[in-house]
N, C-alpha and C positions, 0 to 999 in steps of 0.2 A: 727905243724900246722901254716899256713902261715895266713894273714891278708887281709880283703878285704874292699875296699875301700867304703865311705858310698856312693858314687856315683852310684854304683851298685846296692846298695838296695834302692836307690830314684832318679831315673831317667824319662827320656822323653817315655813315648808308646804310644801305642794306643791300645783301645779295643776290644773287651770286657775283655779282659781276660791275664794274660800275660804268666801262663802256657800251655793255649789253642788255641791265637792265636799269641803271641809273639814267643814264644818258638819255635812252628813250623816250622813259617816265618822265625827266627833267624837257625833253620837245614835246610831249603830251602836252603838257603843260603851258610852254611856248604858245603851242599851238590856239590853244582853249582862248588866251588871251589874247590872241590875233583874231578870232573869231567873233571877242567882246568887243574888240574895237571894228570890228566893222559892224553887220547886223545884229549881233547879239545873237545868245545861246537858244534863244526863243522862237526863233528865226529859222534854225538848222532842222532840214529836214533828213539829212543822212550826214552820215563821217565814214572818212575811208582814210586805210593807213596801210601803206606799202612796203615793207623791208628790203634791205637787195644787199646782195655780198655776204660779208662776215657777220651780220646781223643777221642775216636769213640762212647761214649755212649752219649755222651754229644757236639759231634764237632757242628751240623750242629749250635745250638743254642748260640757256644761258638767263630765259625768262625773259626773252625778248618781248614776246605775245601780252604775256603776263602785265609788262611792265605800260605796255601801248594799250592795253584794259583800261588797267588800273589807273592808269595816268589822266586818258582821257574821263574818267569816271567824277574824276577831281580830287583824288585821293592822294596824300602827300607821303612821301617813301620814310620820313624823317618823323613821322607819328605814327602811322598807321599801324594797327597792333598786326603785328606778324604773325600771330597765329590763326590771324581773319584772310590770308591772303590765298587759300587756295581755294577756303567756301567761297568769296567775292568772287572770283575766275571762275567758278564751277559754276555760278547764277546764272555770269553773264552767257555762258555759253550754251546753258538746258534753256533758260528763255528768250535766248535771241533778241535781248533787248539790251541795251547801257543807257543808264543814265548821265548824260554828256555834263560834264562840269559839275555833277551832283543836284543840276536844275531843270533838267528836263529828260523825258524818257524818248527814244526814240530805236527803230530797230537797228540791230547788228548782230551778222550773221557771223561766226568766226568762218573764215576761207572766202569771204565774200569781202565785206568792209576791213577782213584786216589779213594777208598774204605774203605768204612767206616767201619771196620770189630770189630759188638759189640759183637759178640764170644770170641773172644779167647782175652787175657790180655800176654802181656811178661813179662817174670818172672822179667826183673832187676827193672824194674818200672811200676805203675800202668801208668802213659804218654809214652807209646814205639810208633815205628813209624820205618818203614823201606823204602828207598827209592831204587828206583833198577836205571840204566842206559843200557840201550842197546845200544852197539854202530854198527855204518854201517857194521866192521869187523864179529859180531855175540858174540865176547864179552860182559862180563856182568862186570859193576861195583854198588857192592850192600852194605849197610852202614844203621845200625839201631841205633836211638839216641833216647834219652828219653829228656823231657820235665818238670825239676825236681825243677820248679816254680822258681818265679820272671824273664821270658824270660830265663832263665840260659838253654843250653842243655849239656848232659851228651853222652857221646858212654858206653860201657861197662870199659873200657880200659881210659877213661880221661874224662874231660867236660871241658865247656867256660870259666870254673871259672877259671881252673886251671891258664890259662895266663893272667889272673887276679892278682891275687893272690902273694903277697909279702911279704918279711918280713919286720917290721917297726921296729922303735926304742924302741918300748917300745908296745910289742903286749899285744894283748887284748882281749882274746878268752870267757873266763867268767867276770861274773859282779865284783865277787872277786877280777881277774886282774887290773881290770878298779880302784877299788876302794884302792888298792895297791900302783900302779902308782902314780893316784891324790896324794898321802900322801908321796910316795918317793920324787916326785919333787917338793912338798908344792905348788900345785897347787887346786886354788878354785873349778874348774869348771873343770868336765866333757869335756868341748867343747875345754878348753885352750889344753887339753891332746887329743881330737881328731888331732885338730890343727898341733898340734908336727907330730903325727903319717900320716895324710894325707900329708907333705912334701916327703915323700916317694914318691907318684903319681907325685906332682906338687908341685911348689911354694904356700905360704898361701893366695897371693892376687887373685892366679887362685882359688884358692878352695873358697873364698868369692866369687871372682863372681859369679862362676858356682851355687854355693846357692842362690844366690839372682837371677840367669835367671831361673831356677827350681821355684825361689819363684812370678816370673814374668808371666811365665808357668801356674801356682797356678792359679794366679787372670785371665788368659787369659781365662781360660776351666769353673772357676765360671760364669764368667759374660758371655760365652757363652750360659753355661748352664742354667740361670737365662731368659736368652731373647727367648729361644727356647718355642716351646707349641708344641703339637701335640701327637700323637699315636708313642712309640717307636716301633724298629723292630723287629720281630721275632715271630709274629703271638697270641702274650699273649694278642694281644692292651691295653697293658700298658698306662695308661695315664699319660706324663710328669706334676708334678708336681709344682718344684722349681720354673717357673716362673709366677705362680698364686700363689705362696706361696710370689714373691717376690713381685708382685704387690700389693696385700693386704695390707704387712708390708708396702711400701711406701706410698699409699694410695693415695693422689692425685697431689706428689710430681714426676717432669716429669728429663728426663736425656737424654744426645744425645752419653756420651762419657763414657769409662769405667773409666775415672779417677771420672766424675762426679758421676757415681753409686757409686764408691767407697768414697765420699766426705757426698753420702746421708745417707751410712748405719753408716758410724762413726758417724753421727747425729743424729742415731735413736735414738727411748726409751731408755734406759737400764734397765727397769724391766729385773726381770727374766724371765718370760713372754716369753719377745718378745725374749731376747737374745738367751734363750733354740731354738724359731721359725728360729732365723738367724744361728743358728748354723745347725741346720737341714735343713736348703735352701740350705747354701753352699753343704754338703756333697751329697743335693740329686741331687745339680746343677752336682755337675761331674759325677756321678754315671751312671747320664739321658745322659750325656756323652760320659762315657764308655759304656755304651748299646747299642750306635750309630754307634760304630769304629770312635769314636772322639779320639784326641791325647789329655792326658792326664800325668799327674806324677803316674807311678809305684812306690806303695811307701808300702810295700816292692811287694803286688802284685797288678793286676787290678780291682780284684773283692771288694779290700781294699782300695782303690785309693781312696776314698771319706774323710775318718779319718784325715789324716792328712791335707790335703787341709782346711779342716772345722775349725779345732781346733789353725791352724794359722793362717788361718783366724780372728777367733775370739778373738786371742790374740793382733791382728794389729786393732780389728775394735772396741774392746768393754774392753779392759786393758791398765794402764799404762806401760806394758812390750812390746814397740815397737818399729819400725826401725830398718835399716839395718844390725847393730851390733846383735841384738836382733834375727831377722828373721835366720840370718846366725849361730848363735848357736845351734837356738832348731834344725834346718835339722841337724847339728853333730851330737847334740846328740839322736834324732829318729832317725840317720840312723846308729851310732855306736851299739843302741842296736837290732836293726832288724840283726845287724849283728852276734848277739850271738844269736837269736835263729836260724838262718842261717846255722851256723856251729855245733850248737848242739841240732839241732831236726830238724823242717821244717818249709818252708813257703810257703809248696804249701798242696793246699785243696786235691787233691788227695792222698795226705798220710795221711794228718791228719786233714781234716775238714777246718770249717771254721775257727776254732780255732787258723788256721795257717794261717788264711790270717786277717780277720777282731781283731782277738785278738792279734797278733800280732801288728800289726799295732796301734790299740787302747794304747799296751804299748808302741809303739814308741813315740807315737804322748803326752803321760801322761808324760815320760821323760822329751821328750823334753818343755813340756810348766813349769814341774818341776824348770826346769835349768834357763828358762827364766826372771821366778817368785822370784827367788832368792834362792831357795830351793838350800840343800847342794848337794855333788855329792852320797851319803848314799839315801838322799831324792828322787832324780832322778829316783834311781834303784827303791826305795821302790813302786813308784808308780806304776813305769812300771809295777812291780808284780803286786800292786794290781790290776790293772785294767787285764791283764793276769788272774789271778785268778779268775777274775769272768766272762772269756771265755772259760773254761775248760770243754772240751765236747761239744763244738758246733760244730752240722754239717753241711756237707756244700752239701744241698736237692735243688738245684734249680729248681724250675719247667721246666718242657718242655727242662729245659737243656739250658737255657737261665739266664742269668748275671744280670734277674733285679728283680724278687721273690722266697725268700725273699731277697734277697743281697744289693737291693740299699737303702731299709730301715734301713738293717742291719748297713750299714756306718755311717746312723746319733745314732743309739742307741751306737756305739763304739767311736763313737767323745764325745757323753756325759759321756759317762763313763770312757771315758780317762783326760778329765775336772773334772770328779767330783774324779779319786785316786789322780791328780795332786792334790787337793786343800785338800784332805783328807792326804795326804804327807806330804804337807808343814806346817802341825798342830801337825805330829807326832814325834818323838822319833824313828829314825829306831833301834836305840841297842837294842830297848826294841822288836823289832819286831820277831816275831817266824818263820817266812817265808821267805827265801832271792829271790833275783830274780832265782838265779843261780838253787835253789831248785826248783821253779814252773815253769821253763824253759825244766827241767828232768821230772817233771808229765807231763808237756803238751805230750812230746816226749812218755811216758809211756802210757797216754792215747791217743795216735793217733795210735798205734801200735796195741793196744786193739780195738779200733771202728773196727764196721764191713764195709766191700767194700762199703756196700750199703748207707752208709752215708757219705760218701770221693768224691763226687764229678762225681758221676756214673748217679743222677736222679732215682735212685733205692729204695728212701727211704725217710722218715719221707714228708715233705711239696709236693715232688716230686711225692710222689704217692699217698697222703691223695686226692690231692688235681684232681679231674677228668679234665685235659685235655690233648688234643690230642696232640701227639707228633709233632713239627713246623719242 
């Protein structure tokens, strides 16, 4: 088993979703260049793009459609100005035309060239997706990938990761590994040994910056999210929250700059109180975010993108465990350990709930403030379980098939409880512990395999159909 970089599991997207519109967007794309390498863009006389399963039970509300647009369009999720994305979609759809790879125009009908089929499921994955090409000659070029969460896609035969994927010095595929290492090269921390191992991608002063522009990312999409108000999209009329939550807490304290918000919140109270309220602002500010097709940190997916945002936050705004040195640690180590459950179960909601995105995430993010707090690297892991542990069996119902009930609430109750095993950690004794992470890492995997379809991410089940509304 080869190694993946933590950059991969905490990176830059955009929302809602990163199995449901990353994914796509990222085989759009695939696709485009399989196209190039046969007859070329110039060649193509039509495109067709079929969804099936959790993609299609769930696209419209997840921006599946959107993302199979825009993607084949040639339009990249990591620049494209987000505020362009629903006139682009709105074009393509009143003219019945896309311009495929941004090089040639040809027709597409939405419901014709691109179908949202909640029948039928493909067997390699609940996320399958088939793309066809017709070209001028009457040849067909045709390629089915799967969407097998955090943006990652899969064909039958290889996926994204795979050219990803390397061997490092000292690999690290379970917690046990990790904890081996640390103690072969008498090393304190988790992050020193991610360190070692990320020189494999890059030098160590690349892999600090690119944590600290991820951590810059962080406070960009908060404080976005904090100034916004209004009705999210997708017909639930969702009311954004975070920036009536943030006005409150400040109260009649005024800001023009994000450094200045950020000067106010270090100023606040620190009851628990209010801290619990700012932790729950941050997480809802992104969340309100991702709901939007805001660009965001996937961290490990979009629907979970709140957790860690919140929880670093809160360790820069309301601990003495801050700064650069500090910031660049805890992403090692939440994004080393999203990486073991990466490789040995999942972290996308369609195989296994929420459990694999929000509780995931939850131990990343417990890890990492573990590490920060001074906690050992035994302590790191312990947390990460526990706070795992007490996401076991959650499904991932969202209404209407849309990324914000329950899910954006869900981000603040997994940042607090990724706060509260970190702190429950650094008071414990792991020897004495009966649970390893490596073990509740296997039941999650065991119980995602056991939930039924209808709690994976389909809108089939539990919130999704208790709760009576009309399909958006």
């Amino acid at each position: 088993m080869e190694s993946i970089s933590v950059f991969e599991i905490i990176k830059v997207g955009i929302g809602p979703s990163s199995s449901h519109t990353m994914g796509p967007w990222n085989a759009s794309g695939l696709f485009l260049d399989q196209i190039r390498r046969s007859q070329g863009i110039a060649e193509v006389k039509e495109v067709f793009v079929e969804f099936f399963g959790s993609l299609a039970k769930t696209g419209i509300g997840h921006g599946t459609d959107i993302a199979g647009m825009l993607g084949l369009s040639g339009e990249d999720f990591k620049t494209i100005d987000t505020t362009t994305v629903d006139e682009k979609t709105e074009k393509i759809k009143s003219s019945g035309q896309l311009n495929l790879g941004g090089e040639k125009i040809i027709p597409f009908i939405y419901g014709k060239h691109l179908i949202l089929n909640k029948e039928q499921t493909l067997e390699f994955h609940p996320n399958g997706m088939i793309f066809k090409a017709v070209f001028n000659n009457g040849e067909i070029l045709e390629q089915d990938y799967y969407s097998i969460g955090g943006g990652f896609v899969a064909t039958k035969e290889d996926n994204t990761m795979s050219d990803l994927c390397i061997r490092t010095l000292y690999p690290c595929h379970k917690g046990e590994d990790i904890l081996k290492n640390v103690n072969k090269l008498n090393l304190d921390k988790i992050s020193d040994l991610v360190l070692l191992n990320e020189e494999s991608w890059r030098p160590e002063e690349e892999t600090r910056r690119e944590a600290l522009y991820i951590w810059e990312q962080i406070r960009e999409c908060i404080y976005k999210g904090v100034n916004k108000e209004g009705v999210l999209p997708g017909g639930l009329n969702v009311t954004r929250r975070a920036a009536s939550l943030n006005s409150r807490l400040l109260g009649d304290k005024t800001y023009n700059t994000q450094e200045e918000w950020y000067q106010l919140v270090q100023e606040a109270d620190e009851t628990f109180t209010t801290i619990n309220k700012w932790v729950s602002c941050f997480a809802l500010a992104v969340n309100e975010e991702n709901a939007s097709f805001g660009r965001i940190i996937t961290a490990p997916t979009n629907g979970a993108s709140g957790v860690i945002p919140a929880v670093l936050m809160y360790s820069q705004a309301f601990t003495p465990y801050k700064g650069d040195d500090k910031i660049v640690r805890f992403l090692l180590v939440a994004g080393e350990v999203g990486t073991l459950f990466k490789k040995n179960a999942t972290i996308s909601a369609a195989m296994g709930g929420c459990q694999a995105e929000v509780g995931v995430s939850s131990a990343m993010a417990a890890a990492g403030l573990t590490e920060i707090m001074g906690g050992t690297p035994a302590q790191a892991l312990m947390a990460a379980e526990i706070a795992m542990e007490h996401h076991l069996g959650m499904t991932c119902d969202p209404i209407a098939g849309l990324v914000q009930i329950p899910c954006i609430e869900r981000n603040s109750m997994g940042a607090i409880k990724a706060i509260t095993a970190a702190n429950i950690a650094i008071e414990s004794d792991p020897a004495k512990a009966r649970v390893s992470l490596d073990e509740v890492i296997q039941s999650m995997w065991e119980t995602a395999q056991s939930m039924s379809s209808r709690f994976k991410e389909t809108s089939e089940g539990g919130l999704a159909i208790a709760v009576n509304v009309a399909e958006c």
